[in-house]
PyMOL CGO cylinders between C-alpha atoms (Angstrom):
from pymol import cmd
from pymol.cgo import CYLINDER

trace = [
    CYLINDER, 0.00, 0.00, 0.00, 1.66, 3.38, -1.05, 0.3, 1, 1, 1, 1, 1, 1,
    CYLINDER, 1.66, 3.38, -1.05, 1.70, 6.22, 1.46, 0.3, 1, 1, 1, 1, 1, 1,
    CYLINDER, 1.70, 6.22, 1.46, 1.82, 9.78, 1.40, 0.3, 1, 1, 1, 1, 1, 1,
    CYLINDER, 1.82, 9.78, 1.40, 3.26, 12.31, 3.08, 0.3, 1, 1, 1, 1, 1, 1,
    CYLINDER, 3.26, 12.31, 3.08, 0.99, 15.18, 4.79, 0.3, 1, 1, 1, 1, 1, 1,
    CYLINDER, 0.99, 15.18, 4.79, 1.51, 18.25, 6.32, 0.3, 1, 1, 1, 1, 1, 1,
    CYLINDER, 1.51, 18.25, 6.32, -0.57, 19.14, 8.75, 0.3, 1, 1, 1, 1, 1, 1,
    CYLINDER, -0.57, 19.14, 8.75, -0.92, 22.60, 9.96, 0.3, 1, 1, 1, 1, 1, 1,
    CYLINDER, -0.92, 22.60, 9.96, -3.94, 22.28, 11.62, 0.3, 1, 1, 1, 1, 1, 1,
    CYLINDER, -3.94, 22.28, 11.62, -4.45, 22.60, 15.84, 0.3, 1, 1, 1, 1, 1, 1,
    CYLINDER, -4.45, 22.60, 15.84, -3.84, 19.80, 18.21, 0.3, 1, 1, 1, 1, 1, 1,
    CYLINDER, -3.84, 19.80, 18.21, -6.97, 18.25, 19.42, 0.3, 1, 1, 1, 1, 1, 1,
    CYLINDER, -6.97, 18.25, 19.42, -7.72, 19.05, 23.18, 0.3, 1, 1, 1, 1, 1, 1,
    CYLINDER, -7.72, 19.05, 23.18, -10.14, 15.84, 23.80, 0.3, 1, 1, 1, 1, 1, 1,
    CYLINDER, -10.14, 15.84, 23.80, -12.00, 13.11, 22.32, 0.3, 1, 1, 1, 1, 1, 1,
    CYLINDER, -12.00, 13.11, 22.32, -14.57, 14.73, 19.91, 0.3, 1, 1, 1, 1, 1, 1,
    CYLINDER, -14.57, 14.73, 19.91, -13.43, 18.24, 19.87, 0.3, 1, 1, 1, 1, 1, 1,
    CYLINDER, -13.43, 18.24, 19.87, -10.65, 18.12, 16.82, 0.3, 1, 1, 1, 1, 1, 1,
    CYLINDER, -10.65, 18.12, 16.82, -10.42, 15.45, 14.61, 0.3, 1, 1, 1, 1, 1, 1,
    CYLINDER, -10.42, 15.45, 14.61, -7.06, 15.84, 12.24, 0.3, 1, 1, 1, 1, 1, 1,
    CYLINDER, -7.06, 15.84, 12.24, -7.42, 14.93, 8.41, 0.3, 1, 1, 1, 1, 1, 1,
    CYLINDER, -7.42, 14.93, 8.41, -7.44, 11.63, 6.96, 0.3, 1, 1, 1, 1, 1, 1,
    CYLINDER, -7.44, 11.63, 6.96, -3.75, 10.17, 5.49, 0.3, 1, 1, 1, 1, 1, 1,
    CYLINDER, -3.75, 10.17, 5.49, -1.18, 7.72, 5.31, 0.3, 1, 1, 1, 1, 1, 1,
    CYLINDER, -1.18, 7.72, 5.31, 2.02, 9.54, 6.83, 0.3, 1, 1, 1, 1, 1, 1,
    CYLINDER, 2.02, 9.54, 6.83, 5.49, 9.32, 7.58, 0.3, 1, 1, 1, 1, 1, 1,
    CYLINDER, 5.49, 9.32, 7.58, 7.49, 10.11, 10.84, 0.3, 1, 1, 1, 1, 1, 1,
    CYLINDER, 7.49, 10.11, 10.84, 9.73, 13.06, 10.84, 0.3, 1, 1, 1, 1, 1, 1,
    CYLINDER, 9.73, 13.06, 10.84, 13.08, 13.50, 8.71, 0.3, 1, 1, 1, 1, 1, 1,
    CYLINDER, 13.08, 13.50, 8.71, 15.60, 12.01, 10.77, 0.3, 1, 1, 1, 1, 1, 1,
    CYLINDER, 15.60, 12.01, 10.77, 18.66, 14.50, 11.43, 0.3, 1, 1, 1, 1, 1, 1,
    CYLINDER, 18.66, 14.50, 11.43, 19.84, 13.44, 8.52, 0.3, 1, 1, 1, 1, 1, 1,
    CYLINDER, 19.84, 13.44, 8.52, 17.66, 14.42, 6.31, 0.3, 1, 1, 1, 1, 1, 1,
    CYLINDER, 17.66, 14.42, 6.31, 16.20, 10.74, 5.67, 0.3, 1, 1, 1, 1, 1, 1,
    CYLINDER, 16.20, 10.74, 5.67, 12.98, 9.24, 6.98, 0.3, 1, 1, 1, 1, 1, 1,
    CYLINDER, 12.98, 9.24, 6.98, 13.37, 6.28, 8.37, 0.3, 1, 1, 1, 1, 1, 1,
    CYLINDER, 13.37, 6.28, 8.37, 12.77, 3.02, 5.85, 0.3, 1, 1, 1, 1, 1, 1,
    CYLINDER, 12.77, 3.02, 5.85, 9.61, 1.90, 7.74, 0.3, 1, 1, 1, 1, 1, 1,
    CYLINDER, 9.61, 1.90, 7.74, 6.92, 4.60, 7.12, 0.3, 1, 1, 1, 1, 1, 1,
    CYLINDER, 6.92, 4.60, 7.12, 3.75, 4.75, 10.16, 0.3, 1, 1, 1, 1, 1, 1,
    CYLINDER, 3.75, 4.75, 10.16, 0.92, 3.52, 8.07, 0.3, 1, 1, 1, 1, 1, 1,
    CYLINDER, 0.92, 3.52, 8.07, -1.91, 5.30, 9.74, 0.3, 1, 1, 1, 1, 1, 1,
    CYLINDER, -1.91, 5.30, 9.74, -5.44, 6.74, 9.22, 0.3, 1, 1, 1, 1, 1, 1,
    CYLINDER, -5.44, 6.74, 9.22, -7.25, 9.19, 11.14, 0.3, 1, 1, 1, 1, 1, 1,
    CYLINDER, -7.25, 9.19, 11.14, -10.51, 10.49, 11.34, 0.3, 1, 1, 1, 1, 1, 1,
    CYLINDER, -10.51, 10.49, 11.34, -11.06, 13.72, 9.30, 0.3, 1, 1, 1, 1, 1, 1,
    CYLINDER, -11.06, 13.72, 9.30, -11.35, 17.34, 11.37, 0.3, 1, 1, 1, 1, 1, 1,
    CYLINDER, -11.35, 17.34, 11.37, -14.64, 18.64, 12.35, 0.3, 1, 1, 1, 1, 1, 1,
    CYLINDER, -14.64, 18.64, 12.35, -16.19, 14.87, 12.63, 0.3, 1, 1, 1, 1, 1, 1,
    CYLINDER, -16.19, 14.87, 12.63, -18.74, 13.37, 15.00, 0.3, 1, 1, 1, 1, 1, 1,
    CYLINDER, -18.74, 13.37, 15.00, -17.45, 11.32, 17.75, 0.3, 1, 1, 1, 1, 1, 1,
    CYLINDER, -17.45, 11.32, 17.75, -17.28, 7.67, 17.03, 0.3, 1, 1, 1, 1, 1, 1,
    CYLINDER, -17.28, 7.67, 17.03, -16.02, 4.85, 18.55, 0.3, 1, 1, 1, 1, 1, 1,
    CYLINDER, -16.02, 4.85, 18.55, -12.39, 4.72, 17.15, 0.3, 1, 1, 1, 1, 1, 1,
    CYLINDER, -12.39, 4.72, 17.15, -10.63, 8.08, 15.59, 0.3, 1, 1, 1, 1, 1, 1,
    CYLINDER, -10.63, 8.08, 15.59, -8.95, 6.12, 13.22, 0.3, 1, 1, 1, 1, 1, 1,
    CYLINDER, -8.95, 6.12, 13.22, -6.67, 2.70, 12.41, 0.3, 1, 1, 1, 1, 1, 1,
    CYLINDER, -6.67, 2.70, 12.41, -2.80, 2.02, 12.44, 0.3, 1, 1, 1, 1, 1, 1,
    CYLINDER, -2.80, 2.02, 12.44, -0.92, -0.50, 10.43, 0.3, 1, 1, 1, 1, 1, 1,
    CYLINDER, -0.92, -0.50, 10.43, 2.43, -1.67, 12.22, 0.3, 1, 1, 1, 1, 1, 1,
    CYLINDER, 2.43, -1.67, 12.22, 5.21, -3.39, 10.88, 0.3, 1, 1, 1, 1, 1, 1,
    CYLINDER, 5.21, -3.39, 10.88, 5.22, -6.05, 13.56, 0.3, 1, 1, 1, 1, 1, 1,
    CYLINDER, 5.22, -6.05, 13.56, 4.21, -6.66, 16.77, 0.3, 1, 1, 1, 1, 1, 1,
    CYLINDER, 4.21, -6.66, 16.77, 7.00, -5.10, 18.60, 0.3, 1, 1, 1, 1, 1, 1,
    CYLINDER, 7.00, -5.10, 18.60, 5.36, -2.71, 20.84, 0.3, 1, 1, 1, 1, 1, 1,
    CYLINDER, 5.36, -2.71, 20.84, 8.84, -1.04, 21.42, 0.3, 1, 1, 1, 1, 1, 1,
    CYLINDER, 8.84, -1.04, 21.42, 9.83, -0.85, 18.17, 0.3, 1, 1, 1, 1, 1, 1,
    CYLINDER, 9.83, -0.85, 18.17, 6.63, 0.42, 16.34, 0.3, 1, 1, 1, 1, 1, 1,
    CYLINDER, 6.63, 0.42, 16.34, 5.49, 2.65, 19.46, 0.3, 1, 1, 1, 1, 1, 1,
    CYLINDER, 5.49, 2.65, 19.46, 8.39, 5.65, 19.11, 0.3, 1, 1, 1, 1, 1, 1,
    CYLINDER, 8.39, 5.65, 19.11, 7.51, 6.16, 15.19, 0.3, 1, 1, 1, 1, 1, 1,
    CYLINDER, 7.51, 6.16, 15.19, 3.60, 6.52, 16.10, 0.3, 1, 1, 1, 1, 1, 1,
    CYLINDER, 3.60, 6.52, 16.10, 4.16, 8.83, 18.97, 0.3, 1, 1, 1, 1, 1, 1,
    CYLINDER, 4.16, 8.83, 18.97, 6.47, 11.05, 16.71, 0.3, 1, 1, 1, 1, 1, 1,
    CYLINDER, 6.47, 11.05, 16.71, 3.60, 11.08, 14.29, 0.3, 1, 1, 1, 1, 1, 1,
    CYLINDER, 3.60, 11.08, 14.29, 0.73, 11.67, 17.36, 0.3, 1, 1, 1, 1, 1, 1,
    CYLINDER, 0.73, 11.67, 17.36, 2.40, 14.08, 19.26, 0.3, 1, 1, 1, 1, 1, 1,
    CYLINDER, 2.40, 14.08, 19.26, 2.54, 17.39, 17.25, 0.3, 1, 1, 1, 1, 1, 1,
    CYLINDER, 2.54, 17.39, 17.25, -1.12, 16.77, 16.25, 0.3, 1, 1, 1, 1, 1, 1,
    CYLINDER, -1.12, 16.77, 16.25, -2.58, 15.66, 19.47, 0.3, 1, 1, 1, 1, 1, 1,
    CYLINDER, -2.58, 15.66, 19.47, -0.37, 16.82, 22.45, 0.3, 1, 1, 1, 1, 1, 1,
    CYLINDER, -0.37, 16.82, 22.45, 2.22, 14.79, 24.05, 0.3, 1, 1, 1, 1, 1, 1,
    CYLINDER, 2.22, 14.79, 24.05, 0.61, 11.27, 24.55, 0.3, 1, 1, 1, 1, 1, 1,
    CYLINDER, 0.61, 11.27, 24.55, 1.86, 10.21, 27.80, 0.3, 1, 1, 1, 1, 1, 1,
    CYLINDER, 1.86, 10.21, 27.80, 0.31, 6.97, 27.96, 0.3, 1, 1, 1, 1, 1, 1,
    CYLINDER, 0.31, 6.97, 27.96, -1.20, 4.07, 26.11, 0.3, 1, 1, 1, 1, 1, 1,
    CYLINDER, -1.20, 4.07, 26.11, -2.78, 0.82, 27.09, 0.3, 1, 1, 1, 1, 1, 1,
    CYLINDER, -2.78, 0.82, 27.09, -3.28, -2.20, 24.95, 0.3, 1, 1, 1, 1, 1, 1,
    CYLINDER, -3.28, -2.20, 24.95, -4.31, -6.01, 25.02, 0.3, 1, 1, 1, 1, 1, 1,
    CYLINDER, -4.31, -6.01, 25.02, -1.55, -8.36, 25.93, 0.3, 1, 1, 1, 1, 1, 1,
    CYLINDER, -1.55, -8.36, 25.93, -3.19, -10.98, 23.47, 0.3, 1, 1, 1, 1, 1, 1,
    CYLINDER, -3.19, -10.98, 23.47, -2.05, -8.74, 20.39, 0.3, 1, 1, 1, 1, 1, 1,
    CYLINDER, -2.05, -8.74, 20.39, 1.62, -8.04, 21.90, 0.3, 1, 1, 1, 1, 1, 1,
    CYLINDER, 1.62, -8.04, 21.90, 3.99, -10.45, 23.21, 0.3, 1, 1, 1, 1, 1, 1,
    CYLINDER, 3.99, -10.45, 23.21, 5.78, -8.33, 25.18, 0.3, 1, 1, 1, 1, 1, 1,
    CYLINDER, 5.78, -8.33, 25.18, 4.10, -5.52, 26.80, 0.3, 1, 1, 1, 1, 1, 1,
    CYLINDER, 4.10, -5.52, 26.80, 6.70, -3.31, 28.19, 0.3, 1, 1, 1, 1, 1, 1,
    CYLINDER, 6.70, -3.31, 28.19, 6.30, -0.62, 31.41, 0.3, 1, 1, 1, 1, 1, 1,
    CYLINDER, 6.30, -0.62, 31.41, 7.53, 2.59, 29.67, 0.3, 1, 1, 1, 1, 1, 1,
    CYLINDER, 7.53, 2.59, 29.67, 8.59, 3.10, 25.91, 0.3, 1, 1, 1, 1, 1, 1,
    CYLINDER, 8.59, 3.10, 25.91, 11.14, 5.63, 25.28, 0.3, 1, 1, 1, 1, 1, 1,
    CYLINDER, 11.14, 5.63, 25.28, 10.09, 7.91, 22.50, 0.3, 1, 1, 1, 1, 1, 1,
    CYLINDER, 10.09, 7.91, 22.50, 11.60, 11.29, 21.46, 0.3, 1, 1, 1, 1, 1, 1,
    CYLINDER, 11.60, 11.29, 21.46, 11.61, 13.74, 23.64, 0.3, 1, 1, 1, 1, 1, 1,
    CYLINDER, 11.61, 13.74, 23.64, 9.76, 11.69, 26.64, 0.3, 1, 1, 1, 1, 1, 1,
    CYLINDER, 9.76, 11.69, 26.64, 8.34, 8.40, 27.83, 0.3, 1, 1, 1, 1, 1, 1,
    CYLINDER, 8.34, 8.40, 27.83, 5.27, 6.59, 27.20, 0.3, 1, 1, 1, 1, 1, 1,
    CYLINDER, 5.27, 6.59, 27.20, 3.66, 4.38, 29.62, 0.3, 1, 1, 1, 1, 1, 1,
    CYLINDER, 3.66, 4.38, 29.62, 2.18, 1.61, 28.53, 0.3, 1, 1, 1, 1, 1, 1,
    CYLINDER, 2.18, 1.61, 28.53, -1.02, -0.32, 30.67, 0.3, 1, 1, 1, 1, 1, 1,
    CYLINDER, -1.02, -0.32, 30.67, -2.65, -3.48, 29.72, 0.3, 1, 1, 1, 1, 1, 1,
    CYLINDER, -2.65, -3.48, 29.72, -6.62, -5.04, 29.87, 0.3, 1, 1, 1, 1, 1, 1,
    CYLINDER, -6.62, -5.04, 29.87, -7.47, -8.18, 29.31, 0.3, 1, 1, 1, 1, 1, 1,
    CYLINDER, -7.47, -8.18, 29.31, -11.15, -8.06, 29.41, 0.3, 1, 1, 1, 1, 1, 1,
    CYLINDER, -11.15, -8.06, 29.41, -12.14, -4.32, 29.72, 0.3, 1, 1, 1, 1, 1, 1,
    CYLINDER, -12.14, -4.32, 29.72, -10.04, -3.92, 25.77, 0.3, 1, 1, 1, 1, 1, 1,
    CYLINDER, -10.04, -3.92, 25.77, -11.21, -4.31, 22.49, 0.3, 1, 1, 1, 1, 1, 1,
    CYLINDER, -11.21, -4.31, 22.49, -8.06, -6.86, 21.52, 0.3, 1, 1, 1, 1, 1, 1,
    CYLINDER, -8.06, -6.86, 21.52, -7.76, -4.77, 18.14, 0.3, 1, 1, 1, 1, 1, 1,
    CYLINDER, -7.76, -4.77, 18.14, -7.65, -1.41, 20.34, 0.3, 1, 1, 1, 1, 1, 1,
    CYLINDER, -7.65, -1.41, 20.34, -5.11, 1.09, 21.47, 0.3, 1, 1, 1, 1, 1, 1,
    CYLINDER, -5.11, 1.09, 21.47, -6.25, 3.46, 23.73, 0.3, 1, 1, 1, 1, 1, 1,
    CYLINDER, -6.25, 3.46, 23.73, -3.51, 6.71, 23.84, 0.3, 1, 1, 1, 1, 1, 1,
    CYLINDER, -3.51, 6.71, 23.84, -3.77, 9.27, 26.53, 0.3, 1, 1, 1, 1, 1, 1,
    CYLINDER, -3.77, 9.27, 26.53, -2.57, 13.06, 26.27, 0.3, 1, 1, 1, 1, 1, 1,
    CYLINDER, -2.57, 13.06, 26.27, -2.53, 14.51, 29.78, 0.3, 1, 1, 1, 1, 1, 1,
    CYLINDER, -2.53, 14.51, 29.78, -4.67, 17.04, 30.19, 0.3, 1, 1, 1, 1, 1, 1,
    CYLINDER, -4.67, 17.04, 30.19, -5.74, 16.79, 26.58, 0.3, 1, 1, 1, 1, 1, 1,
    CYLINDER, -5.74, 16.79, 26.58, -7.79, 13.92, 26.02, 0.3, 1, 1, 1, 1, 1, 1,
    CYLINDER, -7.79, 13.92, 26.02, -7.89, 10.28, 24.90, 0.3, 1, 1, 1, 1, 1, 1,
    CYLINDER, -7.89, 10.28, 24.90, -8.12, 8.45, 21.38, 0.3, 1, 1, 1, 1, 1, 1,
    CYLINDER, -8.12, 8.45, 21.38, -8.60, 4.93, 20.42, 0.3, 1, 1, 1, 1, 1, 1,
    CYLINDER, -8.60, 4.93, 20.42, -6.87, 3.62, 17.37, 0.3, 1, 1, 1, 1, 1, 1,
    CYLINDER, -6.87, 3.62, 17.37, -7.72, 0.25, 16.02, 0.3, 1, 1, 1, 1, 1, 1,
    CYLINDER, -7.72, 0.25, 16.02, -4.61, -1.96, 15.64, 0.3, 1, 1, 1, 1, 1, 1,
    CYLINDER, -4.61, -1.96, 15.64, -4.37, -3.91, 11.87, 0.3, 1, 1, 1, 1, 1, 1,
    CYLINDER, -4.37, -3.91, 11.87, -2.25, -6.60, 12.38, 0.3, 1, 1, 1, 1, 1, 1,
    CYLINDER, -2.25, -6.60, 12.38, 1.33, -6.84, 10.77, 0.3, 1, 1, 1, 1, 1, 1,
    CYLINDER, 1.33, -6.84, 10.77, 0.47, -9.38, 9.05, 0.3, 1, 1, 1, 1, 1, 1,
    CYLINDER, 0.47, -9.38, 9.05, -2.76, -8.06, 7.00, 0.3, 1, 1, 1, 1, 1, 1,
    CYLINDER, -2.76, -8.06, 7.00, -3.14, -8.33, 3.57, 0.3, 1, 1, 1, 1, 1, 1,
    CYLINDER, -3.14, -8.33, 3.57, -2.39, -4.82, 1.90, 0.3, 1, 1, 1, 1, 1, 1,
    CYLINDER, -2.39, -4.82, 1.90, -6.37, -5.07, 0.52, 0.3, 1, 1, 1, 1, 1, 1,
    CYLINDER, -6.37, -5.07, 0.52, -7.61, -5.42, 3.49, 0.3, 1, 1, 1, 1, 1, 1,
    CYLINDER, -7.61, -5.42, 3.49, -5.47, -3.04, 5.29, 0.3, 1, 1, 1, 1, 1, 1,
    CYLINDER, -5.47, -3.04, 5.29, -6.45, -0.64, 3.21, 0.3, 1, 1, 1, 1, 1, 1,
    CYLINDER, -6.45, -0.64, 3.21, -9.98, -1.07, 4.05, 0.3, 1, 1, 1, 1, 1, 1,
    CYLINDER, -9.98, -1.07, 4.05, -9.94, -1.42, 7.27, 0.3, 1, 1, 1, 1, 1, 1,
    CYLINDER, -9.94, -1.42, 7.27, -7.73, 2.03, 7.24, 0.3, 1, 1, 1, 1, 1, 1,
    CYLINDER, -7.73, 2.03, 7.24, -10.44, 3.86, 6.00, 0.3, 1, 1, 1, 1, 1, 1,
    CYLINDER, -10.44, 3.86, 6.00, -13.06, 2.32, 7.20, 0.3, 1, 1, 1, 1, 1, 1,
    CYLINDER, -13.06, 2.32, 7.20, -11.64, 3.26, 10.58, 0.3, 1, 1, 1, 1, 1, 1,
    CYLINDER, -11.64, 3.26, 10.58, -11.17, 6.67, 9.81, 0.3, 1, 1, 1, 1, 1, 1,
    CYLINDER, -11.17, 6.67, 9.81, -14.65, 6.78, 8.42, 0.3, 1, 1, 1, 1, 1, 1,
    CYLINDER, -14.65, 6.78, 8.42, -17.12, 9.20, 11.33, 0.3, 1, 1, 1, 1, 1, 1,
    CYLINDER, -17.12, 9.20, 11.33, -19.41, 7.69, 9.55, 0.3, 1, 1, 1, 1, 1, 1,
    CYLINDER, -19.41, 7.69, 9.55, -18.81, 4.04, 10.91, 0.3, 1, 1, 1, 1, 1, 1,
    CYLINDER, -18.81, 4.04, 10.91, -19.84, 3.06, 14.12, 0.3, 1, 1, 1, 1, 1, 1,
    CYLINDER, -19.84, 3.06, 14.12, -18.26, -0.12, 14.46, 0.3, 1, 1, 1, 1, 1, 1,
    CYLINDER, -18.26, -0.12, 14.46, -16.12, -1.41, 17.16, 0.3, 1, 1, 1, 1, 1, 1,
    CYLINDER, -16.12, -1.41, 17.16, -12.39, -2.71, 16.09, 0.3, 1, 1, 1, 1, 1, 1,
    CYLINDER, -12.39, -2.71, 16.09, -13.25, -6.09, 16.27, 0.3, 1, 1, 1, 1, 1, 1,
    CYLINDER, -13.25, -6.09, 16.27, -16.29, -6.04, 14.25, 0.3, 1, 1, 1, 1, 1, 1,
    CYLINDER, -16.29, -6.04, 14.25, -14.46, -4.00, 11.12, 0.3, 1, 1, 1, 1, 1, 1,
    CYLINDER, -14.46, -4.00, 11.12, -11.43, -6.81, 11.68, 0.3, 1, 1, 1, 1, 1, 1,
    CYLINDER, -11.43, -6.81, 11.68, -14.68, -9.88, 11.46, 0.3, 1, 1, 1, 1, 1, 1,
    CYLINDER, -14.68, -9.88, 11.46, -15.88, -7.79, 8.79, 0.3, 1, 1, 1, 1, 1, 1,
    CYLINDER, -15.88, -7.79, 8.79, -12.74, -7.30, 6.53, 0.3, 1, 1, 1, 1, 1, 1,
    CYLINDER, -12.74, -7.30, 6.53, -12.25, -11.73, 7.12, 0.3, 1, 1, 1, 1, 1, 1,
    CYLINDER, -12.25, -11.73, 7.12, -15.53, -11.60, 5.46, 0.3, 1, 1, 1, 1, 1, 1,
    CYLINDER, -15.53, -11.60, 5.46, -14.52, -9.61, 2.88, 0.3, 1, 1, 1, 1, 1, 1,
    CYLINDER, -14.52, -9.61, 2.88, -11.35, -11.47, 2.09, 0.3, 1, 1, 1, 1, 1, 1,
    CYLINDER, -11.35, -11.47, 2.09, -12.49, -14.70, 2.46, 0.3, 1, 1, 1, 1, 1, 1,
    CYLINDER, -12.49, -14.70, 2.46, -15.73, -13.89, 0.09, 0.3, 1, 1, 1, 1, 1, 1,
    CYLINDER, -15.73, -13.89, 0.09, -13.45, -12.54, -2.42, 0.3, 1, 1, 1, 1, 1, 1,
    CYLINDER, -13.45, -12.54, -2.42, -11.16, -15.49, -2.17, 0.3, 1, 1, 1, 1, 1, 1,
    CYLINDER, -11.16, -15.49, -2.17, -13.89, -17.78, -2.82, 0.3, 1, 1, 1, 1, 1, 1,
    CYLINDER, -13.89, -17.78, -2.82, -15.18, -15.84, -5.64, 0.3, 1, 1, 1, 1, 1, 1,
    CYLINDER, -15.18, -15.84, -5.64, -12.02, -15.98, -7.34, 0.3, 1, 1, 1, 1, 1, 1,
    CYLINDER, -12.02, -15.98, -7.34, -11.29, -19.83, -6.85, 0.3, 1, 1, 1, 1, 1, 1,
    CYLINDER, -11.29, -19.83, -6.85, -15.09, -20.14, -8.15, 0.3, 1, 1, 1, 1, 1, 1,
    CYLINDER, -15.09, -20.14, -8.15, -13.87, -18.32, -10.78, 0.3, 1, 1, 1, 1, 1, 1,
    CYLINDER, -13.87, -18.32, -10.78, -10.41, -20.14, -11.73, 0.3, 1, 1, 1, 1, 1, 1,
    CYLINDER, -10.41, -20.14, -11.73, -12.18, -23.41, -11.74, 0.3, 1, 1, 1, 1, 1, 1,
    CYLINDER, -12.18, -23.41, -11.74, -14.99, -22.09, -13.80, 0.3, 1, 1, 1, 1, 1, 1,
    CYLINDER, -14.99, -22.09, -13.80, -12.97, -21.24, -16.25, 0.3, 1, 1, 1, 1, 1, 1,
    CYLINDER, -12.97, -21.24, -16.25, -10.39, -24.12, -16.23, 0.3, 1, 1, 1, 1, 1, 1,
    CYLINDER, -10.39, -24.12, -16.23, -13.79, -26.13, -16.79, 0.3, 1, 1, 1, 1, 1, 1,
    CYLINDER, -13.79, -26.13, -16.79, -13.93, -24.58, -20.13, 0.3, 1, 1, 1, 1, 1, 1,
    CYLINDER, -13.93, -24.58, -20.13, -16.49, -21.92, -18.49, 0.3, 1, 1, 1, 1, 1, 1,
    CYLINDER, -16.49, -21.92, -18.49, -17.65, -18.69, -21.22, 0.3, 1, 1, 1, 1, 1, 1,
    CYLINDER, -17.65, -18.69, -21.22, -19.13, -15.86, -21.10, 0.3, 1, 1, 1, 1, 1, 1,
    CYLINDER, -19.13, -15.86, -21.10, -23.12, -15.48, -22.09, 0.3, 1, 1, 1, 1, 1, 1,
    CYLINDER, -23.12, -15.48, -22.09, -23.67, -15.21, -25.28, 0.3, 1, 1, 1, 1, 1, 1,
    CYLINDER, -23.67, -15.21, -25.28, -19.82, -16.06, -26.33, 0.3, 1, 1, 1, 1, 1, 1,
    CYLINDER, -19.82, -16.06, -26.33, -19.32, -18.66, -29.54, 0.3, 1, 1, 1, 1, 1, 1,
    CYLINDER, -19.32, -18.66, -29.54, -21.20, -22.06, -29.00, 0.3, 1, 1, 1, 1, 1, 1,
    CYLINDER, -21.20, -22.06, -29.00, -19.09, -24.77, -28.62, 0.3, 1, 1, 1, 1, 1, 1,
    CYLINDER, -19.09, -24.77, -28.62, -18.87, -26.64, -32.67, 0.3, 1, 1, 1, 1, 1, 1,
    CYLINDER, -18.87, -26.64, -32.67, -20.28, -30.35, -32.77, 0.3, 1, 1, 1, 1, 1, 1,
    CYLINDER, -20.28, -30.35, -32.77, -17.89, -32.65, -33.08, 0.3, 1, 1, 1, 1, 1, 1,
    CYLINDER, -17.89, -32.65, -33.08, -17.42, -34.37, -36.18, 0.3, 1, 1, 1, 1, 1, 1,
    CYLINDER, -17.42, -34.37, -36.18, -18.32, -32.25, -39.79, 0.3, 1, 1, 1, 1, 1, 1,
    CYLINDER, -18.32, -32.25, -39.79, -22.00, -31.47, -39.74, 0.3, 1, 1, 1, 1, 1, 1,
    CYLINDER, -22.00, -31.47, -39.74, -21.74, -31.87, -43.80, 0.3, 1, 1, 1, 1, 1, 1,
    CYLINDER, -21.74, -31.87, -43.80, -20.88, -35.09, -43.90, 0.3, 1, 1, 1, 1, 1, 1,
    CYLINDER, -20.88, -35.09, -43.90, -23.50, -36.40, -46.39, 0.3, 1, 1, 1, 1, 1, 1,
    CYLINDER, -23.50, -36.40, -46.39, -25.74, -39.26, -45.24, 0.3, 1, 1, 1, 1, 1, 1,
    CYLINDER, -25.74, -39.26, -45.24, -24.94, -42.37, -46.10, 0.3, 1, 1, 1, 1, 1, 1,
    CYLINDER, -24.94, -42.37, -46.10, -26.87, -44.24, -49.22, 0.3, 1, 1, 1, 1, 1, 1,
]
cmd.load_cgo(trace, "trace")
């Protein structure tokens, strides 16, 4: 799935339902280099001036490293929501669920739930500023379905929980897959089209009869 890089120039959002930054794909910061780092943060988020929902938007990570992925999303986060200062996921989704994350500039804490968590949820918190939930797409996702699930996360529209859009997009995946195996094996079957050529008779339908 391509990505795109935004700039956002927009104000931070002081709590859930108040500002709701645009809709994109985006990158973390240059490094001081002047290179972004090879793994961009594929994320979607809810676009400003939006109705409160249930999630304010979806991220993609590369893997299930919560101490890897979580510096790169913060970096993104930060400028556009406040500092987050703390975010809480479900321990079924993460291997490892470490105490604190270091991430530029500060430290995250990081809480678990087991029961009282959507298992495809991160909840951030921006102290003093408010809370967001993000749904969590898997690493290992399908780029189709990631990209639905990214924007059907980021749709106000949608009030689904993140667990029903991830039962939703296996629907969608496996219907598709079964359309296009019905498909193949029509067609390997010697399948057409309506109202394509008709198959010829075998044998010469002149053959005169005989005396």
């Amino acid at each position: 799935m391509s990505s795109t890089v935004i700039d956002y120039a927009g104000p931070a959002r002081p709590a859930r339902g108040w500002v709701r930054v645009m809709s994109a794909t985006v990158f973390p910061p240059m490094t001081s280099e002047g290179r972004r780092p090879a793994s961009a943060v594929r994320l979607s988020l809810a676009p400003a001036g939006s109705a409160p929902a249930l999630l304010d938007g979806a991220w993609w990570p590369h893997s299930r490293d919560l101490a890897a992925e979580l510096p790169a999303l913060a970096s993104v986060l930060d400028p556009l929501w406040g500092r987050i200062t703390r975010v809480t996921v479900h321990p079924g989704e993460w291997p490892i669920v470490p105490r604190k994350v270091p991430v530029t500039g500060h430290v995250v804490k990081v809480g678990w739930f087991r029961f009282e968590q959507d298992p495809h949820e991160l909840l951030l918190l921006s102290y003093h500023l408010g809370r967001w939930n993000l749904l969590v797409i898997p690493p290992e996702t399908s780029p189709a379905a990631a990209a639905w699930l990214l924007a059907a996360a980021g749709d106000p529209r949608r009030t689904a929980t993140a667990s029903r859009l991830m039962a939703d997009a296996a629907h969608l995946t496996a219907t598709a897959e079964a359309d296009g195996a019905g498909e193949a094996a029509w067609e390997s079957e010697g399948g057409q089209e309506t109202g394509g050529p008709a198959v010829p008779p075998r044998g010469d339908g002149n053959r005169p009869e005989r005396v």
